[in-house]
C-alpha positions as CSV (number, residue, x, y, z in Angstrom):
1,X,38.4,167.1,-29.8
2,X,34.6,167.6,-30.6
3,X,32.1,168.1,-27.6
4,X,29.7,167.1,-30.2
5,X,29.2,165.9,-33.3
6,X,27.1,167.8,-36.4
7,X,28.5,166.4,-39.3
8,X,28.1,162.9,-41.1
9,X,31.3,161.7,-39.8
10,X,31.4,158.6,-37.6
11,X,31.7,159.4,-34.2
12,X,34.3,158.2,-31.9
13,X,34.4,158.8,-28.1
14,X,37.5,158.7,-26.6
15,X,37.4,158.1,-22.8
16,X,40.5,158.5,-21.0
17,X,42.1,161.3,-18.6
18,X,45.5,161.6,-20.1
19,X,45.3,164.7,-21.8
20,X,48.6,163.3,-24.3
21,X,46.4,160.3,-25.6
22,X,43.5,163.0,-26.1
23,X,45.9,164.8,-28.4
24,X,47.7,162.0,-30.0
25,X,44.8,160.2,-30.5
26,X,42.1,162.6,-31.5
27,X,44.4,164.4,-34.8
28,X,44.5,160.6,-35.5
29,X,41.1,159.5,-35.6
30,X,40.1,163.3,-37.5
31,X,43.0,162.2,-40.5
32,X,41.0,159.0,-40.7
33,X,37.7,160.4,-41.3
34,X,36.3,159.9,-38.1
35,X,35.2,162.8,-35.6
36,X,36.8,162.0,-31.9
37,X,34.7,162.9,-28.9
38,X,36.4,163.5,-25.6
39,X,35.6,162.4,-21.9
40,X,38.2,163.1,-19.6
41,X,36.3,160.5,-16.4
42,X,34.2,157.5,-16.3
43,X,31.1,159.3,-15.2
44,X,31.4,162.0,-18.0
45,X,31.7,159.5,-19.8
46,X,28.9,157.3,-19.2
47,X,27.2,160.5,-19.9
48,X,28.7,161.1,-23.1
49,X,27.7,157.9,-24.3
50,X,24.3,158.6,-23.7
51,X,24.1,161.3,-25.1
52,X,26.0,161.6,-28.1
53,X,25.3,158.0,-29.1
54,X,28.7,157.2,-30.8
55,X,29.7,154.5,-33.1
56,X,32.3,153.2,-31.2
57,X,33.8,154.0,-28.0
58,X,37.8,153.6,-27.1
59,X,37.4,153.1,-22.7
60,X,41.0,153.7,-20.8
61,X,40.9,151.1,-17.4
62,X,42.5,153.8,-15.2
63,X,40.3,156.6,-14.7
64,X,40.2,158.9,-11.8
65,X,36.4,158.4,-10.6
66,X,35.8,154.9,-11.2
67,X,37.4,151.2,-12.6
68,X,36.8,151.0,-16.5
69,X,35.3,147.7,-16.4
70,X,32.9,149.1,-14.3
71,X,32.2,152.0,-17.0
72,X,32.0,149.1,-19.8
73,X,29.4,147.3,-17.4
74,X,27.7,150.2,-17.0
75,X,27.8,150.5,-20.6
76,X,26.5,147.5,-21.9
77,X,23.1,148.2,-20.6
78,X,22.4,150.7,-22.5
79,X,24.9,150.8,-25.5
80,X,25.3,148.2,-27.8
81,X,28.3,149.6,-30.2
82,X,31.8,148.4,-30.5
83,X,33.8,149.1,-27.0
84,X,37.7,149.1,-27.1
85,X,39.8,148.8,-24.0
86,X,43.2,150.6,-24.1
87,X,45.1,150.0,-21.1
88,X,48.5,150.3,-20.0
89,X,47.1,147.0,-17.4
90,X,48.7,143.9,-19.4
91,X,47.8,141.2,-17.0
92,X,45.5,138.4,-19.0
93,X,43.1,138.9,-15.8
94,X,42.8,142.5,-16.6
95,X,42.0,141.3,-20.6
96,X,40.2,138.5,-19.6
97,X,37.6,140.6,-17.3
98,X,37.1,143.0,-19.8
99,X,36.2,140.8,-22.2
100,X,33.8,139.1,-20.1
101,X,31.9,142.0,-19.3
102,X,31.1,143.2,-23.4
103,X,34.5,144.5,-25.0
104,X,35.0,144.1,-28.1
105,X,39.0,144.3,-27.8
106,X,41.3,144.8,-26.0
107,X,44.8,147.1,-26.8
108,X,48.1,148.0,-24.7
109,X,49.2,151.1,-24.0
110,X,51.8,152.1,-25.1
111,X,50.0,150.9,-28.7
112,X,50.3,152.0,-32.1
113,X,47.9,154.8,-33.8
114,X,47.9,152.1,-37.0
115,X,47.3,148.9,-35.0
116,X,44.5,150.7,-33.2
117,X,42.8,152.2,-36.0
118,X,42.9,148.4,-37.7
119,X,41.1,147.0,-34.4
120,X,38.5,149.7,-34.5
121,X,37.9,149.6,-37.9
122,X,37.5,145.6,-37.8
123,X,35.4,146.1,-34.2
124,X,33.2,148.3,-36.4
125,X,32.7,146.1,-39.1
126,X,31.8,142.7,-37.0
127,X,28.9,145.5,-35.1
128,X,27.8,145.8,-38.8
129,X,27.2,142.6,-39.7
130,X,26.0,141.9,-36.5
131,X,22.6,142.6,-37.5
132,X,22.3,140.0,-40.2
133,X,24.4,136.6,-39.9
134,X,23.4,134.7,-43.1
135,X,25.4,134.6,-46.1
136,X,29.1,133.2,-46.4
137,X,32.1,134.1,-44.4
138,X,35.0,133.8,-46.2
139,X,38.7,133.0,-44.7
140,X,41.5,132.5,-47.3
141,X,40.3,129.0,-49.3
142,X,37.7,128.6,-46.7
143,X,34.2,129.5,-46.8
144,X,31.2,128.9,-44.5
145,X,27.8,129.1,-45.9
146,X,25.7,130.1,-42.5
147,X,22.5,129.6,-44.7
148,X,23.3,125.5,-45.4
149,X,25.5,125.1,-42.4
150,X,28.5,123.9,-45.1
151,X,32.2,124.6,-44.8
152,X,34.1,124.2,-47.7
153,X,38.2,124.3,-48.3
154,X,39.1,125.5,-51.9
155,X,35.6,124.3,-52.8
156,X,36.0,120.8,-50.7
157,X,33.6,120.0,-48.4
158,X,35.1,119.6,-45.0
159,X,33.2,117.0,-42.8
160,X,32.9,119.1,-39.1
161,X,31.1,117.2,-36.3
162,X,28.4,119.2,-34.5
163,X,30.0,120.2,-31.9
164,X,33.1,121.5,-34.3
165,X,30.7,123.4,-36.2
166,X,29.3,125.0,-33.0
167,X,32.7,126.2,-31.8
168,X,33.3,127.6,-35.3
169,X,30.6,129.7,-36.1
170,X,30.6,131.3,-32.8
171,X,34.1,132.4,-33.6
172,X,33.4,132.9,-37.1
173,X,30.7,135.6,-36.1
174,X,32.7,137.9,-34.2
175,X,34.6,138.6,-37.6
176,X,38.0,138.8,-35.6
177,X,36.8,140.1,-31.9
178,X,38.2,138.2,-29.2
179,X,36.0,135.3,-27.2
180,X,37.1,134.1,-24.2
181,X,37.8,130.9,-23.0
182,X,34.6,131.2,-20.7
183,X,32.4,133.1,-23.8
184,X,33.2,130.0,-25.8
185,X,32.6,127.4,-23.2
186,X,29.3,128.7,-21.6
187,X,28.6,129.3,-25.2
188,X,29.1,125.6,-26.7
189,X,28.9,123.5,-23.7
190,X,26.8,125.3,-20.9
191,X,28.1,127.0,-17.8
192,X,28.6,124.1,-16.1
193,X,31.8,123.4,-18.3
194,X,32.8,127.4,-18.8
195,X,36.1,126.2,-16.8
196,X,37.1,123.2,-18.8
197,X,39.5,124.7,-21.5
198,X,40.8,122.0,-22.6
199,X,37.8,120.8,-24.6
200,X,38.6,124.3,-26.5
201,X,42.5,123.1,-27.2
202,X,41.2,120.1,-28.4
203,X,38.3,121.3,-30.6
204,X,40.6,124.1,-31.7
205,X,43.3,121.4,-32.7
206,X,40.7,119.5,-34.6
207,X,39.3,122.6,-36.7
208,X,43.2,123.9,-37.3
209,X,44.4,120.0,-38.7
210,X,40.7,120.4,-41.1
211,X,41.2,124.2,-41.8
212,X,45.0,125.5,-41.8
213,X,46.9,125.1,-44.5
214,X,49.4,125.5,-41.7
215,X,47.8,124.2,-38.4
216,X,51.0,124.8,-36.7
217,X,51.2,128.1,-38.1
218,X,47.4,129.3,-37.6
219,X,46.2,132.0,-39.8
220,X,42.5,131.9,-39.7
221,X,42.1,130.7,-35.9
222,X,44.6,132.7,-34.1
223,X,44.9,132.0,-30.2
224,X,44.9,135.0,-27.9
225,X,47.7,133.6,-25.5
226,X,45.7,133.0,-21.8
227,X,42.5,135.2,-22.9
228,X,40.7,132.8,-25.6
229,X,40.8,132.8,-29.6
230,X,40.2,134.7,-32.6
231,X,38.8,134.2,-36.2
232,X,40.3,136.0,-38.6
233,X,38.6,136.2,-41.7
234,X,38.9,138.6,-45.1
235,X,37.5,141.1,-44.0
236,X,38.9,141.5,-40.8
């Protein structure tokens, strides 16, 4: 892989200290059209970060010198792009944690080159339109004008209570990133109900029977078993 970058390529750092994922991984991201960047440790990579500024950062949780989610803490005060765990750790605690501290998602080792490429392509998509949240989001036959606050269902007006809305859009924004149980409760109801998951299952319910042509079947509002929920909308 690149020690750093000169062309007009994104820029991905890979941080991880299996040298096998370095070389599966980096050929990978180079026939995509990316340029990979390697850090074999948490402290080189912390480094790396700051200096070479990528676009999007893929963070192993096992590294020799220190925990990952203390690198993606670590992180987060200074870097603001799209963070991916990749983790051979499957425990939803392990997920959840992550999360929580600024990932943007969240993969298993071992994982798939094409499912990971997909979630880093979609990660870097939701950092771009971070920026700017007006304008519609569109889902299938649904569509959510952020401008009017209006939802619509194959041009149908769907009648959302506030607090329906509220749960929406902040799952709408992410543009397919995870949201924890806890990101969505502090989020909509405060911190003092950031435990109390099951006003989620029953707001979640509620926007699935308005929203799914399916509800038992989700497409658009897709539950991350034990971590939270995802929006999955056309361009993610």
């Amino acid at each position: 892989m690149s020690s750093l970058g000169t062309g007009a390529r994104q820029r991905i750092l890979v941080i991880d200290d299996e040298p096998q994922i370095h070389r599966f991984l980096g050929p990978a991201l180079e026939a995509a059209g990316y340029e990979p960047l390697r850090a074999d440790g948490g402290q080189e990579g912390l480094r790396a970060i700051a200096l070479w500024s990528p676009d999007a950062v893929v963070l192993d949780l096992g590294l020799p010198d220190m925990d990952g989610k203390d690198v993606l803490e670590k992180a987060r005060a200074f870097y603001d792009g799209p963070i991916l765990i990749l983790s051979a750790r499957d425990r939803e605690i392990e997920k959840i944690e992550a999360l929580d501290r600024g990932a943007n998602d969240y993969i298993e080792k071992p994982f798939g080159v094409g499912e990971l490429l997909a979630r880093l392509r979609a990660a870097m998509r939701q950092a771009g339109r971070a920026e700017a949240p007006s304008g519609p989001i569109r889902a299938g036959d649904v569509e959510i004008d952020l401008d009017k606050r209006r939802v619509t269902r194959a041009g149908e007006a769907v009648k959302l209570s506030p607090r329906e809305y509220d749960v929406l859009i902040r799952l709408a924004l992410g543009h397919g990133k995870v949201l924890t149980h806890k990101e969505l409760l502090t989020a909509v109801w405060g911190p003092a109900h950031a435990r109390d998951t099951q006003y989620l299952r029953v707001f979640i319910g509620q926007l699935r029977q308005k929203l799914e042509a399916d509800p038992a079947s989700p497409k658009l509002l897709r539950t991350e078993p034990g971590v939270g929920y995802r929006f999955v909308d056309d361009a993610s």
